[in-house]
Structures are given as structure tokens and as C-alpha cells.
DSSP file (Angstrom, degrees, kcal/mol; ACC not computed):
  #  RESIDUE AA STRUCTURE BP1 BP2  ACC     N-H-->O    O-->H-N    N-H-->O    O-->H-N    TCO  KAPPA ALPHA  PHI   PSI    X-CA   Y-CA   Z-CA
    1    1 A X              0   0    0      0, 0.0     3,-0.1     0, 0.0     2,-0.0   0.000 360.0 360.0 360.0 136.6   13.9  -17.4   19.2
    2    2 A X        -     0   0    0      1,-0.2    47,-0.1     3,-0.0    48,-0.1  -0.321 360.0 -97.4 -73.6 147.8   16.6  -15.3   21.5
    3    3 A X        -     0   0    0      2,-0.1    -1,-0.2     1,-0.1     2,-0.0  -0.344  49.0 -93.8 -78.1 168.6   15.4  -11.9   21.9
    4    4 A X        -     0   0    0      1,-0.1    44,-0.1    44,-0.1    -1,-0.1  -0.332  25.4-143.0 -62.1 165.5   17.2   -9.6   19.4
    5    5 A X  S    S+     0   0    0     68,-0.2     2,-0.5    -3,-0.1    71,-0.2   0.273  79.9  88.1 -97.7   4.0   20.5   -7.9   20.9
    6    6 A X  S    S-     0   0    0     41,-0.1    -2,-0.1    69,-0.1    43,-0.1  -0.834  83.2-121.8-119.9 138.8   19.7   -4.7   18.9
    7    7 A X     >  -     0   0    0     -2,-0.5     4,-0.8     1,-0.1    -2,-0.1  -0.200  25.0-107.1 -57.7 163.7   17.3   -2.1   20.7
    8    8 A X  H >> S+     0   0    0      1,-0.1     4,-4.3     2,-0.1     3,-0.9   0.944 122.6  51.9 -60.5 -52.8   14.0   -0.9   19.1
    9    9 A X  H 3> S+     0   0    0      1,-0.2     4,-1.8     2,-0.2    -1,-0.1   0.799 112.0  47.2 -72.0  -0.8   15.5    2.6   18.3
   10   10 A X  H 3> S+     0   0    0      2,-0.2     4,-1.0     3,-0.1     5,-0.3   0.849 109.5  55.1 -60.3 -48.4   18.7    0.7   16.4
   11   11 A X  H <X S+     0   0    0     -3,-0.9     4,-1.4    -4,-0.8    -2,-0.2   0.821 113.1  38.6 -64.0 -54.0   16.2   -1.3   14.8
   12   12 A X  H  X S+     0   0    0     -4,-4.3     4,-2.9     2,-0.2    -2,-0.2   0.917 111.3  57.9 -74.0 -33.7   14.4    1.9   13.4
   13   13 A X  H  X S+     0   0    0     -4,-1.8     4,-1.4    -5,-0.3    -2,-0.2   0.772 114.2  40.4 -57.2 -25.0   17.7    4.0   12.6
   14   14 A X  H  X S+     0   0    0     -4,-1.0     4,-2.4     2,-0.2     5,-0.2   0.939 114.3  47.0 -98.4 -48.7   18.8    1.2   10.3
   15   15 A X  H  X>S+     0   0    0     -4,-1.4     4,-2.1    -5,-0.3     5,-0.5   0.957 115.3  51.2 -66.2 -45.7   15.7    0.3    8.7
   16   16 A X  H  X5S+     0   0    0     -4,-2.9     4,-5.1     1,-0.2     5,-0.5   0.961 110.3  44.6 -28.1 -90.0   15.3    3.9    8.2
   17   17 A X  H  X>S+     0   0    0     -4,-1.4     4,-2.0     2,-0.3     5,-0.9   0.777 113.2  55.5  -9.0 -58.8   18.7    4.6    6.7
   18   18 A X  H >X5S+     0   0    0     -4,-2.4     4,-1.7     3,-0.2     3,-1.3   0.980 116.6  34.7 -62.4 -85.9   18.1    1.6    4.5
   19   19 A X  H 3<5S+     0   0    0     -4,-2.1     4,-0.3     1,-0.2    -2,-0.3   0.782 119.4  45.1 -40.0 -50.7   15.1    2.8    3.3
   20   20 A X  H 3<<S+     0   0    0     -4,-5.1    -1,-0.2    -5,-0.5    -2,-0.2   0.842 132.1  14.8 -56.9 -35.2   15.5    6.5    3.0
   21   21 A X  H <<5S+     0   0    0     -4,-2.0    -3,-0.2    -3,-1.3    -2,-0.2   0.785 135.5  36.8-132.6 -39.1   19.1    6.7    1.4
   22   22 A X    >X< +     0   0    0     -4,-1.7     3,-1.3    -5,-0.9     4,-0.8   0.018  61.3 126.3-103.6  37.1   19.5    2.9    0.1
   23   23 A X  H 3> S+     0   0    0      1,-0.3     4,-0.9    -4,-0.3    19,-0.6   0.244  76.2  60.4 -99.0  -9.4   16.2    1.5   -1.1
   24   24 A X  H 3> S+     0   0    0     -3,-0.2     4,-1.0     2,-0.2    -1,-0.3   0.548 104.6  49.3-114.3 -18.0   17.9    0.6   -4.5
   25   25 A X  H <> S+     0   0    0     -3,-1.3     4,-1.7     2,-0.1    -2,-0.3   0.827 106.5  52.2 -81.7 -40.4   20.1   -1.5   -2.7
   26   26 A X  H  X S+     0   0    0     -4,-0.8     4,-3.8     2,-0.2     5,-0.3   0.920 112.8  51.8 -63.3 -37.7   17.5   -3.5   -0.6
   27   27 A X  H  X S+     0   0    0     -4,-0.9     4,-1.2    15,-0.4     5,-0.3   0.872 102.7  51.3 -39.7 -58.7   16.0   -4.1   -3.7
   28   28 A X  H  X S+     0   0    0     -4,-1.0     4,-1.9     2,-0.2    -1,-0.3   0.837 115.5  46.6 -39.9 -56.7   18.8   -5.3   -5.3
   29   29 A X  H  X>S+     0   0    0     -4,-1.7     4,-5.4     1,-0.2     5,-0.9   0.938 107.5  48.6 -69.3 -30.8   19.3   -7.7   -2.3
   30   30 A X  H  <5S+     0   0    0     -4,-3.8     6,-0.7     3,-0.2    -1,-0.2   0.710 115.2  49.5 -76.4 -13.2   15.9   -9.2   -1.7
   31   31 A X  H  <5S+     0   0    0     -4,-1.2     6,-0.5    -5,-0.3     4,-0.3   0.770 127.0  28.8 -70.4 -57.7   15.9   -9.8   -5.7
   32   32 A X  H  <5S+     0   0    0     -4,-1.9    -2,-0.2    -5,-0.3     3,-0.2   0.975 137.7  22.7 -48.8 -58.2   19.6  -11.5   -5.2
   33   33 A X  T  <5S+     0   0    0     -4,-5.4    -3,-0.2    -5,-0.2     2,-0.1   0.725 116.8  57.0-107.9 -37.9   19.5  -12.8   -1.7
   34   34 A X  S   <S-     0   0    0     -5,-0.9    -1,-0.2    33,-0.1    -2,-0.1  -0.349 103.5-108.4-123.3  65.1   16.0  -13.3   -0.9
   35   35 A X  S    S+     0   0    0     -4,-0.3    -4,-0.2    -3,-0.2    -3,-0.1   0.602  86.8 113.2  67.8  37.1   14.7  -15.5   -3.5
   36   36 A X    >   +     0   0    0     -6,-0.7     3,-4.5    -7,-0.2    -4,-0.2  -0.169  17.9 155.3-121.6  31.0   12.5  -12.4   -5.3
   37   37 A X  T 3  S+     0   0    0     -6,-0.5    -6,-0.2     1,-0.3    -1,-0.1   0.626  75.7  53.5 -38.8 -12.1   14.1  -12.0   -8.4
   38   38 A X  T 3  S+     0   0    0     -7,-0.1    21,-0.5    21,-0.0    -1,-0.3   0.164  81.8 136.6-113.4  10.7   10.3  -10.4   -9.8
   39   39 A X  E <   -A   58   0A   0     -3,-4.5    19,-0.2     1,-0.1     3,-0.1  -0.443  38.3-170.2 -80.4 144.2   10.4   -8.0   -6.9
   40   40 A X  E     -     0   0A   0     17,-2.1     2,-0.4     1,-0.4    -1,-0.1   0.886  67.6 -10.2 -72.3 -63.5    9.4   -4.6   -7.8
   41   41 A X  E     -A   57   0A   0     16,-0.7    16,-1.3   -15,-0.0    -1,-0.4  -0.928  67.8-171.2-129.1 136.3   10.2   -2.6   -5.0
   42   42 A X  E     -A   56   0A   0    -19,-0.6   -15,-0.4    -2,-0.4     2,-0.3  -0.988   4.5-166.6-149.4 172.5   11.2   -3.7   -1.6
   43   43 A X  E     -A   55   0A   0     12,-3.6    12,-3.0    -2,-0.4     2,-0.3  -0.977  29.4-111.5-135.7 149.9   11.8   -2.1    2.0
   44   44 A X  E     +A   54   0A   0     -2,-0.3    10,-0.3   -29,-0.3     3,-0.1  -0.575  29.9 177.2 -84.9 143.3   13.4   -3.3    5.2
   45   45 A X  E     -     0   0A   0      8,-4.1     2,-0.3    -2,-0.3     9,-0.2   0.631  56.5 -43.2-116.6 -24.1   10.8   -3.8    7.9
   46   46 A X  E     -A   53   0A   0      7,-1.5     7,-1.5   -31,-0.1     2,-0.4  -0.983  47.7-163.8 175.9 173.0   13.1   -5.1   10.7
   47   47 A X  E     -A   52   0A   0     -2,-0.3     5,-0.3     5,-0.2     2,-0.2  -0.996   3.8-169.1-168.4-175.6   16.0   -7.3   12.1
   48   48 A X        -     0   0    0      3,-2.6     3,-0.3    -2,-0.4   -44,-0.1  -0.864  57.1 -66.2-159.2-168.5   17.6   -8.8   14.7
   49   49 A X  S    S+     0   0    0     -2,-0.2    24,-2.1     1,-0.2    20,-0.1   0.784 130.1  54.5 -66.7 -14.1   21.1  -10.8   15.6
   50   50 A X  S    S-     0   0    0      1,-0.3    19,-0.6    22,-0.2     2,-0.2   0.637 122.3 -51.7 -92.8 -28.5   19.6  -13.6   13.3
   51   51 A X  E     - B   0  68A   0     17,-0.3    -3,-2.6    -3,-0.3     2,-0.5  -0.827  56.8 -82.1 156.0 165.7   18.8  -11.7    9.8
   52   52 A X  E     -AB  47  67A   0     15,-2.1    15,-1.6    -5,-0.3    -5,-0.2  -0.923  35.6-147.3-106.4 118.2   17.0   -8.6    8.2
   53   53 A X  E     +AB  46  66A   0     -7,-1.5    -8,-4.1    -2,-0.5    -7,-1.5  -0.548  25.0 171.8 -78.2 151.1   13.5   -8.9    7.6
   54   54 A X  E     -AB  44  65A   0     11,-2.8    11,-2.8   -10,-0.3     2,-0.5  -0.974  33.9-128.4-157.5 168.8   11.8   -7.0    4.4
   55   55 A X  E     -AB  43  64A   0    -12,-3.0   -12,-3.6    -2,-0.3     2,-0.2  -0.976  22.7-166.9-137.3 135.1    8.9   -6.5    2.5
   56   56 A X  E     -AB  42  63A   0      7,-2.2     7,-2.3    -2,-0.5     2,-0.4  -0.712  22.5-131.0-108.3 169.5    9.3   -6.9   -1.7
   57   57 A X  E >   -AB  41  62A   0    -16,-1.3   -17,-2.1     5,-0.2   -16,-0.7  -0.899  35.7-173.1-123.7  83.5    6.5   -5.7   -3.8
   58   58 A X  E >   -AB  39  61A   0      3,-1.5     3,-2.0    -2,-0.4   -19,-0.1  -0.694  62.9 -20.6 -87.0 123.3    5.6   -8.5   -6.2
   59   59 A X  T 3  S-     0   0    0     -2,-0.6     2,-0.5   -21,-0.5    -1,-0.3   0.959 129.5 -53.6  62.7  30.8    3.6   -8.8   -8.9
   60   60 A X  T <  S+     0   0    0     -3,-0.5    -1,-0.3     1,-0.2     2,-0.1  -0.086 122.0 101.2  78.0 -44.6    1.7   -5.5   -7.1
   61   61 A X  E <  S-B   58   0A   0     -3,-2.0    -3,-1.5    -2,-0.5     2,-0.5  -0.395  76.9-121.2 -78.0 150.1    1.4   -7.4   -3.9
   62   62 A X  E     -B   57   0A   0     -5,-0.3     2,-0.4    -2,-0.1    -5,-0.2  -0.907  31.4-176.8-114.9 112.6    3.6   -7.2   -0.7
   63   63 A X  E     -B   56   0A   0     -7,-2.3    -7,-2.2    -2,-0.5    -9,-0.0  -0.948  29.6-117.7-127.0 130.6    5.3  -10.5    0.3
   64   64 A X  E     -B   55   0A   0     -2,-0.4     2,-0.3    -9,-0.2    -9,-0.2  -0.162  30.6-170.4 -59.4 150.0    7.3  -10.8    3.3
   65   65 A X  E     -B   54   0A   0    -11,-2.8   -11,-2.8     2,-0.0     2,-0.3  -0.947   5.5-158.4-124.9 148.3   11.3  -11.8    2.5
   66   66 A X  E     -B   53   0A   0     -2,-0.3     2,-0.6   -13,-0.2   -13,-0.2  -0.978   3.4-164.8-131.7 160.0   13.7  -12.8    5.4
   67   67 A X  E     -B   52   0A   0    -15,-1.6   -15,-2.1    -2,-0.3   -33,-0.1  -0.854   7.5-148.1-144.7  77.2   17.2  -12.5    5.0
   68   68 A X  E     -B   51   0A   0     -2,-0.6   -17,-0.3   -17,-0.2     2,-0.1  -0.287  22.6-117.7 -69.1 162.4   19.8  -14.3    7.4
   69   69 A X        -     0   0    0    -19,-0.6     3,-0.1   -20,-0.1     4,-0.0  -0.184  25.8-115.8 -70.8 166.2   23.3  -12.7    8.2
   70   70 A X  S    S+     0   0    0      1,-0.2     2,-0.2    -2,-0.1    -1,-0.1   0.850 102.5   8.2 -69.2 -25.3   26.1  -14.7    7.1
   71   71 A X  S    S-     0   0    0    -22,-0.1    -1,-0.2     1,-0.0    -2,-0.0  -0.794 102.3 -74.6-147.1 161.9   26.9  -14.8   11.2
   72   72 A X        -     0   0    0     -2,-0.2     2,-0.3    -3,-0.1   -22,-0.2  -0.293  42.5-134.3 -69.9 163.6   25.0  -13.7   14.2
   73   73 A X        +     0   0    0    -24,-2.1   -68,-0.2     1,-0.1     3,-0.1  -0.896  37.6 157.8 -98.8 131.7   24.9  -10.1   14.7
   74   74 A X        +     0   0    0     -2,-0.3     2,-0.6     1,-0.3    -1,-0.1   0.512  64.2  50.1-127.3   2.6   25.5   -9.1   18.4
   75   75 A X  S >> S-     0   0    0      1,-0.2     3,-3.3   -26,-0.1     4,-0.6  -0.968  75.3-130.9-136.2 122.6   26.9   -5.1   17.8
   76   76 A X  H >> S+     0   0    0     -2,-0.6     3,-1.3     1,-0.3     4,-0.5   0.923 107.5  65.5 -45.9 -49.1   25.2   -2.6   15.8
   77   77 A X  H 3> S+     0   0    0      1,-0.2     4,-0.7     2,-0.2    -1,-0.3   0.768  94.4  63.4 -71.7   0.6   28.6   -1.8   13.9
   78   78 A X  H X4 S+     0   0    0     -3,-3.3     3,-0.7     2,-0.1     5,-0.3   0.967  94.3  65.4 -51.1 -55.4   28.3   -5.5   12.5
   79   79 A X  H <X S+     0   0    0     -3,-1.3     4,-1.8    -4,-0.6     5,-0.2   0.834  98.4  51.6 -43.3 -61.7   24.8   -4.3   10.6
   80   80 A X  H 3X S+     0   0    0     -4,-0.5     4,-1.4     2,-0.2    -1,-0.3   0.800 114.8  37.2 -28.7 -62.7   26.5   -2.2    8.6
   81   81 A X  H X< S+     0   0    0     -3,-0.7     3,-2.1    -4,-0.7     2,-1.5   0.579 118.1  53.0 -57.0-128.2   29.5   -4.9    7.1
   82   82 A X  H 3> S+     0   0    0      1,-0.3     4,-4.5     2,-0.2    -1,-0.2   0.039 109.1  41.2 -68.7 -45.0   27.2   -7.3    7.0
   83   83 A X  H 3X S+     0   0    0     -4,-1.8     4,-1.8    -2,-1.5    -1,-0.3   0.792 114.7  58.2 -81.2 -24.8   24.6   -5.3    4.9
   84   84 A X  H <X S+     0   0    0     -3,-2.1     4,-2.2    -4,-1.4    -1,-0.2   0.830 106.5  52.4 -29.2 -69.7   27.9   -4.1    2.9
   85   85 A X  H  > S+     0   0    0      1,-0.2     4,-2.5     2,-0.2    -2,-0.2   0.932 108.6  43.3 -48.8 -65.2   28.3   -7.6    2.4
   86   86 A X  H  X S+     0   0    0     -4,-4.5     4,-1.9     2,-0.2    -2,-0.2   0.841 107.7  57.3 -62.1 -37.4   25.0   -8.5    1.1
   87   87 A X  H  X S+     0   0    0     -4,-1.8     4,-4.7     3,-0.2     5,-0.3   0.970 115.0  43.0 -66.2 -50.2   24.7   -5.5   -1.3
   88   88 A X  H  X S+     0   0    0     -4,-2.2     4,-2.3     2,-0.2    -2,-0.2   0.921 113.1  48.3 -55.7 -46.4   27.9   -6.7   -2.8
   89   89 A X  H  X S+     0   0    0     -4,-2.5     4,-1.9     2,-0.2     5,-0.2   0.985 110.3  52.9 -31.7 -72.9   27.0  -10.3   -2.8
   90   90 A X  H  X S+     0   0    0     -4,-1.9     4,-1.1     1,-0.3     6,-0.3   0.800 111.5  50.5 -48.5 -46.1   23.7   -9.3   -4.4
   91   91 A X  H  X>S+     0   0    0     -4,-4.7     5,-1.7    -5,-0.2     4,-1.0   0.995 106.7  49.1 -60.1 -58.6   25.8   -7.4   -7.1
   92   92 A X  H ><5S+     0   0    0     -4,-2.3     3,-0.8    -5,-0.3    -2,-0.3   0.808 110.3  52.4 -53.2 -51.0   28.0   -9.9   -8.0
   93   93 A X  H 3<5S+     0   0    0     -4,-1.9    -1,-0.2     1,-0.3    -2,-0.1   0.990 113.9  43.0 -40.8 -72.1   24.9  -12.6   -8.4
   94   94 A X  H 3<5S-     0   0    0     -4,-1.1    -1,-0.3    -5,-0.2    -2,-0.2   0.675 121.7-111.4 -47.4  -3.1   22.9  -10.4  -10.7
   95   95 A X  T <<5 +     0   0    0     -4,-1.0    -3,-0.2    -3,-0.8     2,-0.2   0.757  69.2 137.5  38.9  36.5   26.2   -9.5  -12.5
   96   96 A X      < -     0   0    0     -5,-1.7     2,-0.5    -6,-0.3    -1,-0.2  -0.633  55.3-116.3 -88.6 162.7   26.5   -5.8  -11.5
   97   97 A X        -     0   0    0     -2,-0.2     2,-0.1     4,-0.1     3,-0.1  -0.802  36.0-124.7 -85.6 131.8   29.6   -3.4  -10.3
   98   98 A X    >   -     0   0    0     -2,-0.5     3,-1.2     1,-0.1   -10,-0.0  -0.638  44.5 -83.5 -64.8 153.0   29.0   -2.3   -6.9
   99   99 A X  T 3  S+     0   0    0      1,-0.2    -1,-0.1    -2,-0.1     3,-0.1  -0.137 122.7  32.4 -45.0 133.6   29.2    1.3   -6.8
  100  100 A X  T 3  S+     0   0    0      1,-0.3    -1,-0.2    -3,-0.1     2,-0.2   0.107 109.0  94.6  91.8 -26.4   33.0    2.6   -6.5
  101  101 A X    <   -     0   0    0     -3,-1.2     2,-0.3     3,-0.0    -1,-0.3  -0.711  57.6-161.9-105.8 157.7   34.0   -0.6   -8.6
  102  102 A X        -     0   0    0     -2,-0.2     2,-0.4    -3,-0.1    -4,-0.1  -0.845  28.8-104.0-117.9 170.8   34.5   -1.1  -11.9
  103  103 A X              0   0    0     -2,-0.3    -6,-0.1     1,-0.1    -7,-0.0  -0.510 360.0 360.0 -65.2 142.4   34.5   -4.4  -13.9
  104  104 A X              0   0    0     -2,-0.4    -1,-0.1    -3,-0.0    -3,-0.0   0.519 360.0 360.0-108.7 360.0   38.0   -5.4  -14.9
């Protein structure tokens, strides 16, 4: 595997972020996106140019999920779209409005 393109403190600011202010959104994806529909709870643990790693809380137990990008990542302001992307995806599967939309 090619090392990631994203620094360690990039690595922590997003996972952070994710986890501090959007934790209802990873949830939402790793139920959607990363095959965990039963996940309780989940948090992002890490990522690289290849995908975002995470950890869902199933069934009481902590099972790793990994989560490729739709395309490699090679600039932090990708992570952002990308993760954008997936929360929306991830609505749309489940049949939710993303936040700011409404159903029509």
C-alpha cells in the first residue's frame, strides 16, 4: 500500500472534526456505506488517499469498517467533498433528507 499523502496531524484534525461535531453523520455512513446497517454507534479512526477507516459499535462490540473514496484522495480539501459526498449518498440509501434539503 502507497504511503498516505495526508500528514499525521491532517489525519487527526479530520477524524477529530468528524467525531467531535459530526458523529451522527459517520454513523449514518458506516450503516449506509460500510455494510453495518446494525451499527450502534460508530467513529472515524483514520484514513488515507485510499479510504476512511472507522470503528462501528455492533451488537455492543467494536468492529472495524473501511470505507473507500469514490477516487483517490491526494489534497486535504478533497476529504471534505468527498466525505460531503458520502454523508449524502448515505442519506439517500437509507431514505433521509440531508440536512439543508428537503424532500420534494
Amino acid at each position: 500500500m502507497p504511503a498516505s499523502p495526508f500528514p499525521p496531524e491532517v489525519v487527526r484534525a479530520v477524524t477529530a472534526h468528524m467525531n467531535d461535531d459530526h458523529a451522527d453523520d459517520t454513523l449514518l455512513i458506516c450503516r449506509a456505506l460500510g455494510g453495518r446497517p446494525d451499527a450502534e454507534s460508530a467513529r472515524m479512526t483514520g484514513l488515507d488517499g485510499a479510504g476512511g477507516d472507522y470503528v462501528a459499535v455492533v451488537g455492543g462490540a467494536e468492529v472495524p469498517v473501511r470505507i473507500p473514496w469514490s477516487e483517490p484522495l491526494t489534497e486535504r480539501a478533497q476529504i471534505r467533498r468527498e466525505v460531503v459526498r458520502m454523508y449524502r449518498e448515505a442519506c439517500r440509501r437509507l431514505g433521509l433528507a440531508p440536512r439543508g434539503e428537503t424532500e420534494h
